[in-house]
Biopython code that builds the backbone (N, CA, C, O; Angstrom):
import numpy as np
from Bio.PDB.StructureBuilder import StructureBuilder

atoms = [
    (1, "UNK", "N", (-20.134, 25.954, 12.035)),
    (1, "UNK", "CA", (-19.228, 25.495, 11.011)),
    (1, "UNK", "C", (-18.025, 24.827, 11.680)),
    (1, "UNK", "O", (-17.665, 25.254, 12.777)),
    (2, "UNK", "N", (-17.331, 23.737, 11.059)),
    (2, "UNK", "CA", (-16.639, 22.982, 11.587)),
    (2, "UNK", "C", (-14.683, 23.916, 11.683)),
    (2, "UNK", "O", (-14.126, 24.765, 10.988)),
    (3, "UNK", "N", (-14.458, 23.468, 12.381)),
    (3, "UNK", "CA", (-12.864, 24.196, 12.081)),
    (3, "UNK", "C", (-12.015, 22.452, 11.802)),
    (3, "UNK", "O", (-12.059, 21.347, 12.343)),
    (4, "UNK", "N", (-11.326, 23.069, 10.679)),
    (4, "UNK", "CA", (-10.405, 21.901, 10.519)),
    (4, "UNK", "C", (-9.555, 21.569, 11.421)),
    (4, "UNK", "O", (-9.355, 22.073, 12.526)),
    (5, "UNK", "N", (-8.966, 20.533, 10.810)),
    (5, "UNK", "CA", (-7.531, 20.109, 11.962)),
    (5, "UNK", "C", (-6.284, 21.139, 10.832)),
    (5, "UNK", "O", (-6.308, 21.040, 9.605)),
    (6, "UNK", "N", (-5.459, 21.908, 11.468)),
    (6, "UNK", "CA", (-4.383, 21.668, 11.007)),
    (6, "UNK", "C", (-3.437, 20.876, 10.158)),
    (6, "UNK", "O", (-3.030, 19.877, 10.750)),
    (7, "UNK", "N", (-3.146, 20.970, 9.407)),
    (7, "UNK", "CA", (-2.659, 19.983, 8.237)),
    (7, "UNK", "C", (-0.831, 20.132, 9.262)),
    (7, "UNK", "O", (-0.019, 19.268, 8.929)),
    (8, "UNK", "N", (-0.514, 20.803, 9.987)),
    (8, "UNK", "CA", (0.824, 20.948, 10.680)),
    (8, "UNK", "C", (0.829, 19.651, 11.245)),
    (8, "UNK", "O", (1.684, 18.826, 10.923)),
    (9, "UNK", "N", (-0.104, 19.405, 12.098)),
    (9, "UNK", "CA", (-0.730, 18.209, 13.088)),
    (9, "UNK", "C", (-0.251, 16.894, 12.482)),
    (9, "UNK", "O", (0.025, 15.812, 12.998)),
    (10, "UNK", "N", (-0.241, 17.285, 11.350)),
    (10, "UNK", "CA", (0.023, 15.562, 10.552)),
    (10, "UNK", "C", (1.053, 15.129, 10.395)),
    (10, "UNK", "O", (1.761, 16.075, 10.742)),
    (11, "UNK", "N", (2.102, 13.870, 9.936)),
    (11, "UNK", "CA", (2.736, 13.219, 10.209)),
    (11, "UNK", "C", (3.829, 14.247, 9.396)),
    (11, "UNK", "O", (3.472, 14.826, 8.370)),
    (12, "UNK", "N", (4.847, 14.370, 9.818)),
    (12, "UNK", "CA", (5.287, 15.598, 9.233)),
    (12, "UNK", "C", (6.325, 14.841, 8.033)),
    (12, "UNK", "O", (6.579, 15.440, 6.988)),
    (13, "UNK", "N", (6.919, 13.368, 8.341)),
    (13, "UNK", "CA", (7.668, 12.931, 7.428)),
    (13, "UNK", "C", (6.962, 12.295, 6.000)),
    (13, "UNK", "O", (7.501, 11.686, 5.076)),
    (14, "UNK", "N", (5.511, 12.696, 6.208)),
    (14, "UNK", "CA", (4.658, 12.143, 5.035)),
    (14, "UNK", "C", (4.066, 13.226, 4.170)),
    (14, "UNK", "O", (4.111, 13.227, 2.939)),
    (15, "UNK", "N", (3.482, 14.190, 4.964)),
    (15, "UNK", "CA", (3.072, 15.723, 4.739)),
    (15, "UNK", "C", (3.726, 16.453, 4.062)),
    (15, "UNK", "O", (3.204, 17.255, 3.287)),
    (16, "UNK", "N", (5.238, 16.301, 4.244)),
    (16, "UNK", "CA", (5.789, 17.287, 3.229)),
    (16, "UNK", "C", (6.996, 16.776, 2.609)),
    (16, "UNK", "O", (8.142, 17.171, 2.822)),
    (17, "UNK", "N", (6.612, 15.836, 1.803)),
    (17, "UNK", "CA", (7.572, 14.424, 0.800)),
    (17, "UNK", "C", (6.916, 14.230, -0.668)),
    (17, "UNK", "O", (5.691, 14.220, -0.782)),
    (18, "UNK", "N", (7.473, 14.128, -1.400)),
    (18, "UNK", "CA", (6.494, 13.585, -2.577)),
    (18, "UNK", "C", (6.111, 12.219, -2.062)),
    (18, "UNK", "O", (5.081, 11.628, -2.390)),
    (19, "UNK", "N", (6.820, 11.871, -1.417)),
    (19, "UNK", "CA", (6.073, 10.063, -1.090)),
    (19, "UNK", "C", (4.482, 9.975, -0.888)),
    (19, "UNK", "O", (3.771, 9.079, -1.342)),
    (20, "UNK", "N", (3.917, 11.430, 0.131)),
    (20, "UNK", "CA", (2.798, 11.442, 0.291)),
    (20, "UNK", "C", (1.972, 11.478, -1.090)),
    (20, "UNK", "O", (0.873, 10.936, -0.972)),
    (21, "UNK", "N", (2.240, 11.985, -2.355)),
    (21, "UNK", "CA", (1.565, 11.859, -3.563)),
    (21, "UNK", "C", (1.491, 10.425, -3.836)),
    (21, "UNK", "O", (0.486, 9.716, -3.868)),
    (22, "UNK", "N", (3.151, 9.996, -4.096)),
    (22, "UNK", "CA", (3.318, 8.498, -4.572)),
    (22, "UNK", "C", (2.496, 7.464, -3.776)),
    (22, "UNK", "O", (2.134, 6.532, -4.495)),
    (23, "UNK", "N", (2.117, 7.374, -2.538)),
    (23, "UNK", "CA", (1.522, 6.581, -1.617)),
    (23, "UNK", "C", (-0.048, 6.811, -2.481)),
    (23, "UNK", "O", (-0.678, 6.018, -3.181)),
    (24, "UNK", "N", (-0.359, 8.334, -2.062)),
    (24, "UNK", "CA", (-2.082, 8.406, -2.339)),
    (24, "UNK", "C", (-2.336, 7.778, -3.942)),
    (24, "UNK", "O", (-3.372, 7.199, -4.269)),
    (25, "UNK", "N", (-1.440, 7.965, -4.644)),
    (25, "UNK", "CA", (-1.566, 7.369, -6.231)),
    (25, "UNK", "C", (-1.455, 6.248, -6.280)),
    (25, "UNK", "O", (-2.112, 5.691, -7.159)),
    (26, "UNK", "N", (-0.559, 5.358, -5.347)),
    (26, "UNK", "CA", (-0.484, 4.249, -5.806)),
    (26, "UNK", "C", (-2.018, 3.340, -5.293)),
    (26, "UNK", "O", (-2.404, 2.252, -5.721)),
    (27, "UNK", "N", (-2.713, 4.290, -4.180)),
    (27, "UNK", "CA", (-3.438, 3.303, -3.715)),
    (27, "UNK", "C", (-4.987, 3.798, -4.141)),
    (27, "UNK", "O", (-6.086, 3.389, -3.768)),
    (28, "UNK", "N", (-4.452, 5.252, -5.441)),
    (28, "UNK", "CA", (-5.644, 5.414, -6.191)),
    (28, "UNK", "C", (-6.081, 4.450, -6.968)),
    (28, "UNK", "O", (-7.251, 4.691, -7.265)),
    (29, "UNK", "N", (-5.581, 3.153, -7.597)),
    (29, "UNK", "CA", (-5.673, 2.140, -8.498)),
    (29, "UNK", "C", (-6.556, 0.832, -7.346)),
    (29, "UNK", "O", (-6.207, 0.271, -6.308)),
    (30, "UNK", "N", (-8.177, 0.758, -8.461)),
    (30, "UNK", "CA", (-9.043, -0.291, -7.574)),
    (30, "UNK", "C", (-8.060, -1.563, -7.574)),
    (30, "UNK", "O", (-8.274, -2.296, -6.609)),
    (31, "UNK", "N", (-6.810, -2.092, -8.615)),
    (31, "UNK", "CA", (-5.823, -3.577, -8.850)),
    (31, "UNK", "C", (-4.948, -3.125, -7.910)),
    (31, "UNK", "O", (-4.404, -4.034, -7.281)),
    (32, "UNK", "N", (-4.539, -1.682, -7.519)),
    (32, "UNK", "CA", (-3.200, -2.023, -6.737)),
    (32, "UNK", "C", (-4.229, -2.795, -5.146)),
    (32, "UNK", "O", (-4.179, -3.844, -4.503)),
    (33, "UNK", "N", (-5.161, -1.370, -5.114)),
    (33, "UNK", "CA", (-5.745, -2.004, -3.451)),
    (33, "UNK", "C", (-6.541, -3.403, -3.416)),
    (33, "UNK", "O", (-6.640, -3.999, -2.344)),
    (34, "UNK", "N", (-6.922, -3.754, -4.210)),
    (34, "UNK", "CA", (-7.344, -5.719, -4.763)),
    (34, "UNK", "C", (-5.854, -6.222, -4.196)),
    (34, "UNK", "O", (-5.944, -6.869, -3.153)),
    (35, "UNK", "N", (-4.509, -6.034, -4.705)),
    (35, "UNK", "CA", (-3.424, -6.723, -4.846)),
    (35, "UNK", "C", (-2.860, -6.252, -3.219)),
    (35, "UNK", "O", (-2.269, -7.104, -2.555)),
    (36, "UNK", "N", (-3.037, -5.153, -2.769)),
    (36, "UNK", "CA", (-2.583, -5.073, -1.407)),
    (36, "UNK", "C", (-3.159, -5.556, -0.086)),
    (36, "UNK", "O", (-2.598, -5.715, 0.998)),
    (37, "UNK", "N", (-4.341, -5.737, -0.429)),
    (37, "UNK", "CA", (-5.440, -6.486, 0.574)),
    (37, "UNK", "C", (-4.959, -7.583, 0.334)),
    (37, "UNK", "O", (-4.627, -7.955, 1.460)),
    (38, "UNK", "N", (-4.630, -8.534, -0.496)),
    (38, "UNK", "CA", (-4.232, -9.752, -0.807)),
    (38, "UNK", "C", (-3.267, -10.183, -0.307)),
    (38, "UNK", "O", (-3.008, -11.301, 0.139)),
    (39, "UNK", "N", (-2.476, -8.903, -0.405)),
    (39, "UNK", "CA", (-0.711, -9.245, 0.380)),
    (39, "UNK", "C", (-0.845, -9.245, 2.409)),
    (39, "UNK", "O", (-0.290, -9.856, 3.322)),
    (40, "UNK", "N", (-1.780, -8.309, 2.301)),
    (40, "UNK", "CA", (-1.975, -7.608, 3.571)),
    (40, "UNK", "C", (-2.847, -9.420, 4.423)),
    (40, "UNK", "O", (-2.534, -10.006, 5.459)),
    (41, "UNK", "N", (-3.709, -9.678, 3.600)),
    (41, "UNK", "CA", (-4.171, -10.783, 4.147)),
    (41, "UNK", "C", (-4.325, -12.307, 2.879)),
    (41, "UNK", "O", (-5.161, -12.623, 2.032)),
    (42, "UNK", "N", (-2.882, -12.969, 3.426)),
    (42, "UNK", "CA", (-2.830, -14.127, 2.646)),
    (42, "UNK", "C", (-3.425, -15.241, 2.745)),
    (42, "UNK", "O", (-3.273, -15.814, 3.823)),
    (43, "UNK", "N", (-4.295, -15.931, 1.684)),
    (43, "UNK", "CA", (-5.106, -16.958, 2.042)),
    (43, "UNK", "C", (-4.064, -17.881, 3.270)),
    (43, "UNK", "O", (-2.907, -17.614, 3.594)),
    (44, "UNK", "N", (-4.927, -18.988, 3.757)),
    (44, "UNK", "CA", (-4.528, -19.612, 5.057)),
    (44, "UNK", "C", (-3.671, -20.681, 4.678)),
    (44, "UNK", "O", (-2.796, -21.068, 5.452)),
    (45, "UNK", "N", (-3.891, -21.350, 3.223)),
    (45, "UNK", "CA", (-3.776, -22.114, 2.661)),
    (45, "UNK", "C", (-2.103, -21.619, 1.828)),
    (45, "UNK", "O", (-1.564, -22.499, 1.157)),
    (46, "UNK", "N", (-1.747, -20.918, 1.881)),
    (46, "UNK", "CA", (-0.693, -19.903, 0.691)),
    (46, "UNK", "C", (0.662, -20.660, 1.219)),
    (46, "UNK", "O", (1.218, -20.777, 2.311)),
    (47, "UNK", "N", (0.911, -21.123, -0.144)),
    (47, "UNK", "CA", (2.182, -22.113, -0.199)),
    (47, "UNK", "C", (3.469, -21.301, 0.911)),
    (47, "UNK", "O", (4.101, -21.976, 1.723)),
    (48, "UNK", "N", (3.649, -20.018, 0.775)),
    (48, "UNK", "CA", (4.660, -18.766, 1.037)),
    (48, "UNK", "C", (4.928, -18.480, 2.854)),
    (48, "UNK", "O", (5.904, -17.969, 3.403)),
    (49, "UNK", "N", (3.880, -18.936, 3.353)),
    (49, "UNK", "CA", (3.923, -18.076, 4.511)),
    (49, "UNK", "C", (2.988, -16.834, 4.616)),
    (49, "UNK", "O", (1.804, -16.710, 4.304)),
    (50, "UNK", "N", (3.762, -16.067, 5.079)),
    (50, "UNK", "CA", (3.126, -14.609, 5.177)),
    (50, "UNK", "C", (3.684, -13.810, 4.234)),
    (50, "UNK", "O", (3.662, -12.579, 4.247)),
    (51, "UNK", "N", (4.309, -14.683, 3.208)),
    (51, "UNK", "CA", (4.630, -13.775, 2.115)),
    (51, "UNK", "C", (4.129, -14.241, 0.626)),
    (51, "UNK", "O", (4.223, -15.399, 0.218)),
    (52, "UNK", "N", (3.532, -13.046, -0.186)),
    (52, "UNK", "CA", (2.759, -13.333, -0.958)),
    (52, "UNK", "C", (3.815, -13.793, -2.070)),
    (52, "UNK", "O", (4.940, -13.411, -1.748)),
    (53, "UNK", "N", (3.802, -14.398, -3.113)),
    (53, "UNK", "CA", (4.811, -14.724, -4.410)),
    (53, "UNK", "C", (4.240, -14.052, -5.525)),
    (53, "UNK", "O", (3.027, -13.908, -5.681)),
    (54, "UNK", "N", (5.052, -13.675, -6.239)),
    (54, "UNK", "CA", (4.673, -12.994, -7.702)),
    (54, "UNK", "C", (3.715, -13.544, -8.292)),
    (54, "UNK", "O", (2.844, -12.894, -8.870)),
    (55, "UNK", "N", (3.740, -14.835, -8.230)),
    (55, "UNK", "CA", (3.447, -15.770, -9.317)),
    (55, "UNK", "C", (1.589, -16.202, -8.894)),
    (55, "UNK", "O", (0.623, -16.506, -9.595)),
    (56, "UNK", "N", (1.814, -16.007, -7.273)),
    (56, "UNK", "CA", (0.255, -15.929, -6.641)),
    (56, "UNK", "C", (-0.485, -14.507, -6.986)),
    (56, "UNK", "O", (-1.693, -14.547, -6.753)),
    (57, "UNK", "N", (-0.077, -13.458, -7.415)),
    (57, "UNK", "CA", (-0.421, -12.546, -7.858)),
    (57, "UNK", "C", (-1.366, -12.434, -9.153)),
    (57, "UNK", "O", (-2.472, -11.997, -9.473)),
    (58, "UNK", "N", (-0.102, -13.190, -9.777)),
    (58, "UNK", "CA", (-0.872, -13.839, -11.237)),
    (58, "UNK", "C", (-1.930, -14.366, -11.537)),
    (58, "UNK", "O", (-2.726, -14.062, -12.425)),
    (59, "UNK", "N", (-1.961, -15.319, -10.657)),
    (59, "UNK", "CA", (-3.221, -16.056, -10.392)),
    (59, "UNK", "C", (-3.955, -15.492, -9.814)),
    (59, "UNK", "O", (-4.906, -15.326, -10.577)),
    (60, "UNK", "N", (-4.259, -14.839, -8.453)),
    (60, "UNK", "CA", (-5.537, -14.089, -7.782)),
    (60, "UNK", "C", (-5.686, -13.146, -8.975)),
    (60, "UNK", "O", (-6.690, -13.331, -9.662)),
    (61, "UNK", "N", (-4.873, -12.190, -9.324)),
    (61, "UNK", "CA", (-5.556, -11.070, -10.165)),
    (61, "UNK", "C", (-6.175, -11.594, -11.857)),
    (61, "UNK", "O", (-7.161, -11.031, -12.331)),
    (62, "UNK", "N", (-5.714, -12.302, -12.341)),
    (62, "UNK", "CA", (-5.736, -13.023, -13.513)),
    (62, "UNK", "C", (-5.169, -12.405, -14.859)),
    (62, "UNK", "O", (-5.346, -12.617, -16.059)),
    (63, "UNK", "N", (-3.989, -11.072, -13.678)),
    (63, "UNK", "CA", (-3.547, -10.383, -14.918)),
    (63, "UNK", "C", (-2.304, -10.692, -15.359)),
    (63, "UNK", "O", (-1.627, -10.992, -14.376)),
    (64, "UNK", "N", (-1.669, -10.765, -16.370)),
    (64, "UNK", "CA", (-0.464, -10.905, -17.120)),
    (64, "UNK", "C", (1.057, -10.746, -16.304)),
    (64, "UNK", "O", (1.151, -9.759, -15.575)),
    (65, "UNK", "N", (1.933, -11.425, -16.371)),
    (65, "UNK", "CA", (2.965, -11.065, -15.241)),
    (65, "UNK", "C", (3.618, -9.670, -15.638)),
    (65, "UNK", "O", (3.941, -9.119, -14.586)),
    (66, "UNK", "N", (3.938, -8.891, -16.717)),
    (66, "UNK", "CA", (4.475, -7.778, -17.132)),
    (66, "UNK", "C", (3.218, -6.396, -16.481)),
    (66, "UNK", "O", (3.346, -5.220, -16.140)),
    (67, "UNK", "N", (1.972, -7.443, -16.586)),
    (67, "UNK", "CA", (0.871, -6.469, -15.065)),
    (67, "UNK", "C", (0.828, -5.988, -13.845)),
    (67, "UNK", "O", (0.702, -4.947, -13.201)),
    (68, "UNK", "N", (1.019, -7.431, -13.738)),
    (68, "UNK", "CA", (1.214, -7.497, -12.304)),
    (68, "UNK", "C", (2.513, -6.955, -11.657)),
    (68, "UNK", "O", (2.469, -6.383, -10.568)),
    (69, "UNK", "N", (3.671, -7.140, -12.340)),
    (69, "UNK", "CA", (5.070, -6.323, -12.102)),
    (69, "UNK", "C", (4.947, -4.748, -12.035)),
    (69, "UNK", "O", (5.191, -4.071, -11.037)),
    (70, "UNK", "N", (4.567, -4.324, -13.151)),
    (70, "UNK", "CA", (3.991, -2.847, -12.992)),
    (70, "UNK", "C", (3.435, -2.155, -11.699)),
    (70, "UNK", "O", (3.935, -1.200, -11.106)),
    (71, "UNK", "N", (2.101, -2.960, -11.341)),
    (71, "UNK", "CA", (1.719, -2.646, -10.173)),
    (71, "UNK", "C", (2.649, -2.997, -8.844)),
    (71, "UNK", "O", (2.387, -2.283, -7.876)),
    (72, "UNK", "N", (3.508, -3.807, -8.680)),
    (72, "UNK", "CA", (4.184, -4.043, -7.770)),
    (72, "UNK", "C", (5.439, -3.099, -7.132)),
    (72, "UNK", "O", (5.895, -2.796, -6.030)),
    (73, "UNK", "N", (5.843, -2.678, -9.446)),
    (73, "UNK", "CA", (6.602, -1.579, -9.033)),
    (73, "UNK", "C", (6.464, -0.410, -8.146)),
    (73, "UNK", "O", (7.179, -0.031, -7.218)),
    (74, "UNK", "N", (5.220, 0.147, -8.720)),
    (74, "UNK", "CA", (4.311, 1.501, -8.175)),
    (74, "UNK", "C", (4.280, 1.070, -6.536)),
    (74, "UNK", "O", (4.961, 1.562, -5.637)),
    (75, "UNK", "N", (3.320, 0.045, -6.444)),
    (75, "UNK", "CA", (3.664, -0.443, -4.559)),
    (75, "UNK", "C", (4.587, -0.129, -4.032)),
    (75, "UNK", "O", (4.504, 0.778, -3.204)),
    (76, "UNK", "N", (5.893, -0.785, -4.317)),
    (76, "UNK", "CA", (7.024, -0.787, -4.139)),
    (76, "UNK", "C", (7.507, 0.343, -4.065)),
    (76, "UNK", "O", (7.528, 0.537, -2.850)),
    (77, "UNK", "N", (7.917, 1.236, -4.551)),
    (77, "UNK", "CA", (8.487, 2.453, -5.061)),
    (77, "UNK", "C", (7.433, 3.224, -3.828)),
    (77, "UNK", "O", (8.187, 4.035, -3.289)),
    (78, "UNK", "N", (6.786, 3.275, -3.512)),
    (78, "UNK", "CA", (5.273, 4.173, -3.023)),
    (78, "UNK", "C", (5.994, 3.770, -1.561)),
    (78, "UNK", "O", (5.767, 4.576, -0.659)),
    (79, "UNK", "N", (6.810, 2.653, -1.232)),
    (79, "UNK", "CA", (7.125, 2.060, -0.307)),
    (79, "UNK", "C", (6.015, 1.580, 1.070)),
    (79, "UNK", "O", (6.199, 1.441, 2.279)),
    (80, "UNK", "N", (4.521, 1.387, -0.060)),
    (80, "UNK", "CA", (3.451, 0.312, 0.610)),
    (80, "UNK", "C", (4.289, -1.007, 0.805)),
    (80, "UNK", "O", (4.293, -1.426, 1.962)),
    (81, "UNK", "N", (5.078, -1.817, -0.223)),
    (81, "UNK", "CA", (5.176, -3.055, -0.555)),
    (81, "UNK", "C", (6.956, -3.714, 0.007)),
    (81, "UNK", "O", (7.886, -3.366, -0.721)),
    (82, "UNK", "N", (7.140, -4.190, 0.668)),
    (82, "UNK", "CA", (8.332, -4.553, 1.050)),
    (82, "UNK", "C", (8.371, -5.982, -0.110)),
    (82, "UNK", "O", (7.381, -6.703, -0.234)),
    (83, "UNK", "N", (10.018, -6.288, -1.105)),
    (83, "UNK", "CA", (10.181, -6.906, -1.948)),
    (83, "UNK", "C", (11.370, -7.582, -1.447)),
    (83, "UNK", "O", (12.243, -7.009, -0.795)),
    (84, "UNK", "N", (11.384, -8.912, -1.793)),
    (84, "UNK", "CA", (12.487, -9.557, -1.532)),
    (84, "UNK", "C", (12.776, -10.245, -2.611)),
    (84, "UNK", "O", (11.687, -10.476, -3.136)),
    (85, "UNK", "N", (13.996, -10.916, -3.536)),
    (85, "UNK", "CA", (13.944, -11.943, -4.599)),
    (85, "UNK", "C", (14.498, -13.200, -3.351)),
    (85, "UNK", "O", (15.116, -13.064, -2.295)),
    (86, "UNK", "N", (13.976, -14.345, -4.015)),
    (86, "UNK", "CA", (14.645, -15.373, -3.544)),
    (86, "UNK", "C", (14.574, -16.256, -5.194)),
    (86, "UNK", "O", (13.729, -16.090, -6.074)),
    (87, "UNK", "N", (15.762, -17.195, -5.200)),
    (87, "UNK", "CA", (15.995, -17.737, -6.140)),
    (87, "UNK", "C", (15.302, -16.808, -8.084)),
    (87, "UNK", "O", (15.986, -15.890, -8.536)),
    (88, "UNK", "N", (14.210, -17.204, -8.745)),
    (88, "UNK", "CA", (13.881, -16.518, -9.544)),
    (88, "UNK", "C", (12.472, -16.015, -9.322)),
    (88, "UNK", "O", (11.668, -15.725, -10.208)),
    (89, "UNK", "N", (12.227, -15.932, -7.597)),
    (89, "UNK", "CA", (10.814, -15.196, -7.332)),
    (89, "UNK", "C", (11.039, -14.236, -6.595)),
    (89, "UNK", "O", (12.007, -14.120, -5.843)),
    (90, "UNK", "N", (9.930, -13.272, -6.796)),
    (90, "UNK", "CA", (9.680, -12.468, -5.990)),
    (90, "UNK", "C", (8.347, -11.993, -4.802)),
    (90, "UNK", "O", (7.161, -11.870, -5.106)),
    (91, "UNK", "N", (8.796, -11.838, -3.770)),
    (91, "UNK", "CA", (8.000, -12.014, -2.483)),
    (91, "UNK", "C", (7.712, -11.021, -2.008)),
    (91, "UNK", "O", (8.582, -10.161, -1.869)),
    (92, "UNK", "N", (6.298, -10.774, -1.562)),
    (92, "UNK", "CA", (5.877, -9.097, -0.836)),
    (92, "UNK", "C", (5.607, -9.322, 0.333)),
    (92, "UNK", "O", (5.907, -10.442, 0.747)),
    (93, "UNK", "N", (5.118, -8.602, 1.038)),
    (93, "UNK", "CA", (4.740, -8.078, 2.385)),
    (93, "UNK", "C", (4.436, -7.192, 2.573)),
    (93, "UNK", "O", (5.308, -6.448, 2.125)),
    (94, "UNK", "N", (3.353, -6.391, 3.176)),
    (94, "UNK", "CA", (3.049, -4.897, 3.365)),
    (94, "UNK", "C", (4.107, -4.197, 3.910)),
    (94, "UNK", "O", (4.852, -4.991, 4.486)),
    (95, "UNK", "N", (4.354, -3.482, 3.955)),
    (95, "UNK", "CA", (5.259, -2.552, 4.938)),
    (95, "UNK", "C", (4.470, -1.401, 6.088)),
    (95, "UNK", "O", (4.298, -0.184, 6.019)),
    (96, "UNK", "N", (4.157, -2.282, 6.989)),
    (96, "UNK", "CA", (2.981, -1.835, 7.964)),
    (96, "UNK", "C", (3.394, -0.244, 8.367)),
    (96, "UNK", "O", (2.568, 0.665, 8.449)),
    (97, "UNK", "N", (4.723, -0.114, 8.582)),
    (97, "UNK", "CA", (5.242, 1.528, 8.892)),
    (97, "UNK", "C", (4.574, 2.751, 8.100)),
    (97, "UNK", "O", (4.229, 3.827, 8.589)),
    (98, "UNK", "N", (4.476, 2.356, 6.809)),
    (98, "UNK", "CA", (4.166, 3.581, 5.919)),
    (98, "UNK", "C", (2.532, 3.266, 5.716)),
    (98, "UNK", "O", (1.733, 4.118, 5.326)),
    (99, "UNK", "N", (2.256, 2.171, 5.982)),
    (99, "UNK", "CA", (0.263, 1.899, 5.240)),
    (99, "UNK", "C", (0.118, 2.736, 6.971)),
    (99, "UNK", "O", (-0.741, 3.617, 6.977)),
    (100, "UNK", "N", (0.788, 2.542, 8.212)),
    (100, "UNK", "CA", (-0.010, 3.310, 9.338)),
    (100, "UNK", "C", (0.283, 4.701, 9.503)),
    (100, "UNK", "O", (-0.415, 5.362, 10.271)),
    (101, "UNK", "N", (1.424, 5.332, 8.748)),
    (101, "UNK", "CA", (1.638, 6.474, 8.060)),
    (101, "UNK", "C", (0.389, 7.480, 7.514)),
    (101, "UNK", "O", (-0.201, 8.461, 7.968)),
    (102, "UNK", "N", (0.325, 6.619, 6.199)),
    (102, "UNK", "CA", (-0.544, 6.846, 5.436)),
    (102, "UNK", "C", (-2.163, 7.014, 6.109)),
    (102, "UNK", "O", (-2.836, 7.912, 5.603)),
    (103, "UNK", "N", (-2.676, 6.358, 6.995)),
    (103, "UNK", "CA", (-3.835, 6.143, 7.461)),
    (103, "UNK", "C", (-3.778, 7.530, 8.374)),
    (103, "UNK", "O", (-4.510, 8.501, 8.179)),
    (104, "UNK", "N", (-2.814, 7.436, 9.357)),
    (104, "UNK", "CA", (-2.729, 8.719, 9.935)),
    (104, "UNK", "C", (-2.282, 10.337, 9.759)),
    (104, "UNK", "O", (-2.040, 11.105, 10.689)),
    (105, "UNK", "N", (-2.246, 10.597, 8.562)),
    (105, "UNK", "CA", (-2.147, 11.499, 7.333)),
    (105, "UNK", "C", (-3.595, 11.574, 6.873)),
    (105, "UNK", "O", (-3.956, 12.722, 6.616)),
    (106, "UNK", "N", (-4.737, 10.387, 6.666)),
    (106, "UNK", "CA", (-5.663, 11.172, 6.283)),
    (106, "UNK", "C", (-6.667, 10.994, 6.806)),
    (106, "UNK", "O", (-7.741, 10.998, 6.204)),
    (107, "UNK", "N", (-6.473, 10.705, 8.634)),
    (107, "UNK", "CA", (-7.244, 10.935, 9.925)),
    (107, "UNK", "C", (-6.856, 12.054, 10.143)),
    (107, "UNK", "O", (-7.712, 12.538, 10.884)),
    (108, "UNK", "N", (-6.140, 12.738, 9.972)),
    (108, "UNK", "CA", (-5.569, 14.301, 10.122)),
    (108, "UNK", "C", (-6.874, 15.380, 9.136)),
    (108, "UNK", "O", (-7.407, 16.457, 9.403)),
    (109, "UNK", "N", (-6.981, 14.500, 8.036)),
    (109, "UNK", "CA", (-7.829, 15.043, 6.787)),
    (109, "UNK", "C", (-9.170, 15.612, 7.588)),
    (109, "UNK", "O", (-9.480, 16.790, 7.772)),
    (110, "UNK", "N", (-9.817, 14.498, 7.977)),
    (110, "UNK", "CA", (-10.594, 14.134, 9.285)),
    (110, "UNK", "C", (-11.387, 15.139, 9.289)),
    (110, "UNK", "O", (-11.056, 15.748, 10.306)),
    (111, "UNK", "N", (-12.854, 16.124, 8.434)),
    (111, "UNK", "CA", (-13.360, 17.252, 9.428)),
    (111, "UNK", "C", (-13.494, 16.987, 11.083)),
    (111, "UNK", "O", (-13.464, 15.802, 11.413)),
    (112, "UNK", "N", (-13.610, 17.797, 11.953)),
    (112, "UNK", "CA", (-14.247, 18.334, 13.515)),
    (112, "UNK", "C", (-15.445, 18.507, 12.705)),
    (112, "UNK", "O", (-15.611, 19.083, 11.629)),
    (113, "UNK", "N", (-16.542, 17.633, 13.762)),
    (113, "UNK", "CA", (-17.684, 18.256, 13.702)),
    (113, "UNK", "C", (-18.543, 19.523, 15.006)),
    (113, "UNK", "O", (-18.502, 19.161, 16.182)),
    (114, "UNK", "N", (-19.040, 20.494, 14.778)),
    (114, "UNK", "CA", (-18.871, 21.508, 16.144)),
    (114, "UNK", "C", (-19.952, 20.508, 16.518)),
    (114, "UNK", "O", (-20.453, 19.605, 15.849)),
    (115, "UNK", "N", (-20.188, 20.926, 17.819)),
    (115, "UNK", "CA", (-21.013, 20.534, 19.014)),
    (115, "UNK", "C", (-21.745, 21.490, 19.475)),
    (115, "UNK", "O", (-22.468, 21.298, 20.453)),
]
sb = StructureBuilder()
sb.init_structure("model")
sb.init_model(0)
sb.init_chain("A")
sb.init_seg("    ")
for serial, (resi, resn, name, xyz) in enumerate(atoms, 1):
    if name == "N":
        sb.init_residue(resn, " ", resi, " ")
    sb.init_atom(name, np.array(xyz, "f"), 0.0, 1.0, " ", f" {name:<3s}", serial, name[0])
structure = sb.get_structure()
């Protein structure tokens, strides 16, 4: 039988935060992780740079802007989504600190298999 890892082992500023809920919820939604893969990797072609625009959101997802805001909030707030306004848009970016957070929080999850 396998022995777990320690849940101590794990990132300790994620492990014991509500953020760790807010993170796993936000990226329970199949539109948020559609919309974060998107941000995470922007077509080559993307007017923005390396930063995604609200308004490209709209369009890849084909959902409503009061939609798409919603989900951005939750991102945001979950602090997956780094937000900037410029003039009357708004611009994302992953926030690579907390998505490698997050990943290593549930490589911790991880069974040991015995040998």
């Amino acid at each position: 039988m396998a022995t777990p890892i320690p849940l101590e082992s794990a990132p300790p500023d994620l492990l014991h935060t509500d953020g760790t809920v807010g993170i796993l919820k936000a990226l329970a939604d199949p539109m948020r992780l559609k919309i974060l893969g998107f941000i995470a990797h922007p077509p080559k072609d993307n007017c923005c740079g390396p930063e995604i625009c609200a308004c490209d959101l709209e369009g890849y997802t084909g959902l409503t802007q009061p939609t798409v805001s919603h989900h951005m909030k939750v991102l945001t707030q979950a602090g997956l989504v780094c937000s900037q306004k410029q003039g009357r848009w708004m611009y994302y970016t992953v926030n690579t600190h907390v998505l490698e957070s997050a990943i290593h929080l549930l490589q911790h999850l991880k069974p040991c298999h015995a040998e």
